[in-house]
N, C-alpha and C positions, 0 to 999 in steps of 0.2 A: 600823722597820715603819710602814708607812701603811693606814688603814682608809678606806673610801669618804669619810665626812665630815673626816675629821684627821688631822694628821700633826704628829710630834715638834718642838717646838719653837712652836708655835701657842699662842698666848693665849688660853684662855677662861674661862667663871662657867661656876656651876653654875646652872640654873633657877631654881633658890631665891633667885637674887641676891646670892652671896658675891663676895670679893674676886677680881679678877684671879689666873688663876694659869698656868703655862705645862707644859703637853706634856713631859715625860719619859721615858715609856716605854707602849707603847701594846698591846694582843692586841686579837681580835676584839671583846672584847665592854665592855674595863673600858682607863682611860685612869688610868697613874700622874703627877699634879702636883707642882709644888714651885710654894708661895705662901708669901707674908710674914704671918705671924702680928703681928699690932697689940698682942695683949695681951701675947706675952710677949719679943717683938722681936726675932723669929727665923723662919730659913725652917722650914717643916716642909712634910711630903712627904702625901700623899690618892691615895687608890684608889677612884674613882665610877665607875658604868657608863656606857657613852659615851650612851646616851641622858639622861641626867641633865643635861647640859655641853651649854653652848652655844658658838661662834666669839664674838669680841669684836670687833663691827664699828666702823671709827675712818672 
C-alpha cells in the first residue's frame, strides 16, 4: 500500500531525530518500521503516525 507521502520500502527519521528506519507496512494514517537498535543490537519493528516521520533526503 502507498499513502500520498510514502511508500513501503522508503527510509525515514522520525521528527524527533532518531535513527534511520525503513517502511514495512503502511494504512492511512500510521507507518510500521524496522530499525537497528544500538543499544541492544537488534532490529526491532515501531508503529508512529505518518505525520510524525519524515523522508530521508541523500
Amino acid at each position: 500500500m502507498e499513502n500520498k507521502n510514502f511508500k513501503i520500502g522508503d527510509v525515514v527519521f522520525l521528527n524527533s531525530g532518531s535513527p534511520q528506519m525503513t517502511i514495512t507496512q503502511l494504512t492511512e494514517t500510521h507507518a510500521t518500521v524496522t530499525y537497528w537498535n544500538t543499544d541492544v543490537f537488534k532490529f526491532e519493528e515501531g508503529v508512529f503516525l505518518i505525520e510524525t516521520i519524515s523522508l530521508v533526503m541523500y
